[in-house]
N, C-alpha and C positions, 0 to 999 in steps of 0.2 A: 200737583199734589205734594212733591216731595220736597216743596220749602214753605210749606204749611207747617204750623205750629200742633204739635199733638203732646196734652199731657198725657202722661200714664201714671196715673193714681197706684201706687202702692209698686213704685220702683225698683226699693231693694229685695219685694219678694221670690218666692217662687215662679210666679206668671208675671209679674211686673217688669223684675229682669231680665224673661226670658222676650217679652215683650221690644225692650229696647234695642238688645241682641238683635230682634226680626227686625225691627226699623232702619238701625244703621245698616245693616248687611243690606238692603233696598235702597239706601240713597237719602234717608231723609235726615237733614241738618239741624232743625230746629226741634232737639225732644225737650222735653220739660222734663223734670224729675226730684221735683222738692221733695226733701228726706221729712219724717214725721215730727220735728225740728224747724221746720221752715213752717210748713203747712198741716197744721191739727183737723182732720176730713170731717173729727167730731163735734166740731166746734164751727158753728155757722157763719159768725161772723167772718171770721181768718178764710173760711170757704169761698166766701162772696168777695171777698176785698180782696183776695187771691185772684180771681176767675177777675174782677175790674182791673188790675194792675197788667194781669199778662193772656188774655183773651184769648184761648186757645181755641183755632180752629176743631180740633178733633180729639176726642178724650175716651180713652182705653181705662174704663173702673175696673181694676185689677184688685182694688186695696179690698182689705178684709179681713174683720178678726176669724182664721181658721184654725182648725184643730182636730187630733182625732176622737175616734168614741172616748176615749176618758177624757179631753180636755170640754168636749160638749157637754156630756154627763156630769161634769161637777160644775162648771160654769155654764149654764143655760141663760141664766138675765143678762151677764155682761155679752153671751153670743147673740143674741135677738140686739139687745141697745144698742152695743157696737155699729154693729151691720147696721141697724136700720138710719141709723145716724150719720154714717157715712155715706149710703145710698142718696138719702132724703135729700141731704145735701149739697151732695157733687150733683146730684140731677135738676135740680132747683136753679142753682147757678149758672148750670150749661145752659137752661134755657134761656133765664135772665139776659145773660152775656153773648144768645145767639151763638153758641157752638153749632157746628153745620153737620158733623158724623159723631155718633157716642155709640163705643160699646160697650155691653155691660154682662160682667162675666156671672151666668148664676154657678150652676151647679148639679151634676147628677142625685146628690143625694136628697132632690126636692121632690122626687117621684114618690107616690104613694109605695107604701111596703113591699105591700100584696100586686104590685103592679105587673102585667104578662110581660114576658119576657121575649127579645130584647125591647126594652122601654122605646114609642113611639111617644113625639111631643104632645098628641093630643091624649097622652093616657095623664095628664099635667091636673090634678086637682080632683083626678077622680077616687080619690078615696083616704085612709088615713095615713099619717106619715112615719115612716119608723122611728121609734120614741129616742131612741139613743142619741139622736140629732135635728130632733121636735123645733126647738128654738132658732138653732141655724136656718134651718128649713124656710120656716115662715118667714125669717126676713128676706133670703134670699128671691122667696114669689113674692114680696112685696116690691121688690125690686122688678122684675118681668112687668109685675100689674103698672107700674109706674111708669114704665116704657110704652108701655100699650095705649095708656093713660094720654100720655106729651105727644106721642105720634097722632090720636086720635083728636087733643084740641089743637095740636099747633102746627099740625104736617111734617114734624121734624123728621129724619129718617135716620132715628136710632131703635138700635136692633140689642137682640138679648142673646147670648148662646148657654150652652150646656156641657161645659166640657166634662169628660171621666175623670178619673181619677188620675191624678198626675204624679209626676215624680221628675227627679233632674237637680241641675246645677241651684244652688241658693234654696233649699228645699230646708225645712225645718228639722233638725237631728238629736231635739231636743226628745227625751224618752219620756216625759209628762205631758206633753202634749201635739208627737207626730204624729201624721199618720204612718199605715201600716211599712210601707218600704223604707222611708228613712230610720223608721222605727230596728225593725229588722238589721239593715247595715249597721245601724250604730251599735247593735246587741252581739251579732258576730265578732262584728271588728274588736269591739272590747274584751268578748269572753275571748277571741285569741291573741290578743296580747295581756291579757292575765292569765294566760293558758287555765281558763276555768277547762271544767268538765263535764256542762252542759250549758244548755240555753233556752228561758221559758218563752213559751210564746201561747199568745191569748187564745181562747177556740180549741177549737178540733181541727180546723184549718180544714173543714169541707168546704165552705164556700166560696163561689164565683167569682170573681173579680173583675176587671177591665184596667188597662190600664196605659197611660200616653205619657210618653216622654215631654216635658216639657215646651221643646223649641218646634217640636210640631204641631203642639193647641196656638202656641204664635204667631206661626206660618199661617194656618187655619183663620185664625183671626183679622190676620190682615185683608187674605183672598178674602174672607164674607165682607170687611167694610168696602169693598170695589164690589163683591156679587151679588149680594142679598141685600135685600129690601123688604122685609114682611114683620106686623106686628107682632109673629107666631115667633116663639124661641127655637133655634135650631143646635139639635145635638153636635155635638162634637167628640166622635171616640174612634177606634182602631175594628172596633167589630169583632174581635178577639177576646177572648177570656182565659184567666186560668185560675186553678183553684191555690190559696190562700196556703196548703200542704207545699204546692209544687213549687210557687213563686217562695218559698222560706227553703227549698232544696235549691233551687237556682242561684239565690242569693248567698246560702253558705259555702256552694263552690266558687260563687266566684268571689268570695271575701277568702275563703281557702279555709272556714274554719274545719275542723279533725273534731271536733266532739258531739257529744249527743245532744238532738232537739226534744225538750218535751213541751207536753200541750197543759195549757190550765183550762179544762173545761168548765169549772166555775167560773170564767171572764166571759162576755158576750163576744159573740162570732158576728152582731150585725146583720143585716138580711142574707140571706141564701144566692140569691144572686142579683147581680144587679151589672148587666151588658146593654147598651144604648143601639137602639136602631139607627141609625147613621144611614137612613137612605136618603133622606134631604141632600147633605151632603155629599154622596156618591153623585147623586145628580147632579150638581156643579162641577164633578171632574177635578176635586181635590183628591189630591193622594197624598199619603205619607210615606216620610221615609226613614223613617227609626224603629225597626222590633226592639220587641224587650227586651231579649238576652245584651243585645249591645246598647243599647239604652242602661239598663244600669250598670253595664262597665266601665259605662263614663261616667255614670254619677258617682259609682264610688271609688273613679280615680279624681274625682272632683273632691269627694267629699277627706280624701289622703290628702290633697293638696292643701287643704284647711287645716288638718290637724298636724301637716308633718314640720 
C-alpha cells in the first residue's frame, strides 16, 4: 500500500496538510498534492483530465470552502456551490478512473441542532440544521449521500467520517473568516502586542465545545481507510468538551495576554453543545494522543513561527 499513489485534495489546508504530515511519517512515497493553481476541484473538466493523466490509487477529499459562523452567515451561496462542486467532482472522477479507497471528510456541524447529546451517527438527518451553517451543512450530506450512493451501485469501498472541531498547524488566522481557536489566538496575540486593554469575543462563552488537534483527525484517518468499511459515516472526536468561557482563559494564558476578556452577547454563541459520540471508533481501538492544553501550544508556537 505504501507506494500506491494517494491524492489529498485540498493539501495546503488545515486537514490536508496535516494529512500529508500522517502519510510521510508511515512510509508512503507517492503523495500527490496539486496546489489550487495546478488543479481547480471546481471546475470539471481540469478534475477529470486531472484524475486521466495521474490515476490516483487512493484520494483523501480534504479540500473545502470552510469558515466560521460569520464567514457561513454572510456567504451561504458560495458555501453550498463551492462544496458541492468540489464534492461532485472529485467523486465522479474517482470512480470514472477506478480509484480503489476515497475518503471523504464531512463534518460535525451536519447534525441537527436540537440533536441528544453526545451526537451518535444515526441521529444524521433527523431533524433541522443550525441556521448559522444551513448551507455548509447541506452540502457536506450531500457528500455522505454520494458515498453511500457509489458504494451501493459500484461496490467501491469508500467511506465518510465526521471529524470535531479542529485546530493545529496551517489553520486559518484570518479574523473574517476563522473559526473559534485560530480566531481567539490571533485576538490575544495582537491585543498583546498593541498592549490593548481588552479583548471582544462573541457569546457568553457558555457553550460546549469539542475539540481535536489536527495530526490526530490524520492519524484517525488513515487507521479507518485500513479499518472501516461501512456505508454509515463514522464520528471522529476526543469525547471531551469544554466550555467556549474556559477554552478563551486557556488560550489567553498561554498567548500570556494581562488584560481583560469581554463578551458581545449581541453575536451568536451557535448551538449549546455539540460533543460526538465516538463509540464506533473506541471500538476499533484508536486512541489519541494530543490534549488540548498542549495541542494549542503548538499551534500557537506554530502560529509565532509564521508571523515572527
Amino acid at each position: 500500500m505504501k507506494n500506491q499513489k494517494v491524492f489529498v485534495a485540498g493539501s495546503s489546508g488545515l486537514v490536508g496538510s496535516a494529512l500529508v504530515r500522517a502519510l510521510q511519517s508511515q512510509g508512503f512515497e507517492n503523495i500527490l498534492t496539486p496546489k489550487r493553481n495546478e488543479l481547480d476541484l471546481t471546475n470539471r473538466s481540469q478534475v477529470f483530465d486531472w484524475f486521466s493523466k495521474n490515476t490516483p490509487d487512493i484520494v483523501l477529499l480534504a479540500a473545502a470552502r470552510v469558515g466560521g459562523i460569520g464567514a457561513n452567515s454572510t456567504y451561504p451561496a458560495e458555501f453550498i456551490s463551492e462544496n458541492l462542486q468540489i464534492q461532485v467532482n472529485t467523486l465522479d472522477a474517482a470512480v470514472t478512473h477506478n480509484t480503489q479507497k476515497l475518503l471523504f471528510l464531512g463534518s460535525s456541524c451536519i447534525y441537527p441542532a436540537d440533536a441528544p447529546q453526545p451526537m451518535k451517527e444515526s441521529y444524521l438527518l433527523t431533524g433541522a440544521l443550525e441556521q448559522t451553517n444551513h448551507a455548509y451543512a447541506m452540502a457536506k450530506l450531500a457528500g455522505i449521500e454520494q458515498i453511500k450512493a457509489i458504494r451501493e451501485q459500484y461496490g467501491l469501498p469508500y467511506i465518510s467520517v465526521l471529524p470535531t472541531n479542529l485546530y493545529g498547524p496551517n489553520d486559518n488566522f484570518d479574523l473574517n473568516t476563522s473559526h473559534v481557536i485560530p480566531a481567539m489566538i490571533r485576538k490575544f496575540h495582537d491585543a498583546k502586542i498593541n498592549n490593548s486593554s481588552s479583548v471582544e469575543l462573541w457569546g457568553d462563552g457558555s457553550p460546549l465545545r469539542e475539540f481535536m488537534y489536527v495530526d490526530d483527525l490524520a492519524d484517525a484517518c488513515l487507521f479507518l481507510l485500513e479499518h472501516y468499511d461501512s456505508s454509515e459515516p463514522i464520528n471522529i472526536g476526543t469525547g471531551e468538551e469544554v466550555s467556549i468561557k474556559e477554552l478563551a482563559n486557556t488560550i489567553q494564558s498561554i498567548v500570556g495576554y494581562q488584560g481583560e476578556v469581554t463578551w458581545n452577547t449581541d453575536k451568536p454563541n451557535g448551538v449549546k453543545r455539540k460533543l460526538l459520540d465516538i463509540s464506533k471508533l473506541q471500538s476499533l481501538r484508536f486512541t489519541l494522543e494530543t490534549k488540548l492544553v498542549p495541542g494549542l501550544e503548538k499551534t500557537y508556537d506554530w502560529f509565532n513561527s509564521q508571523i515572527s
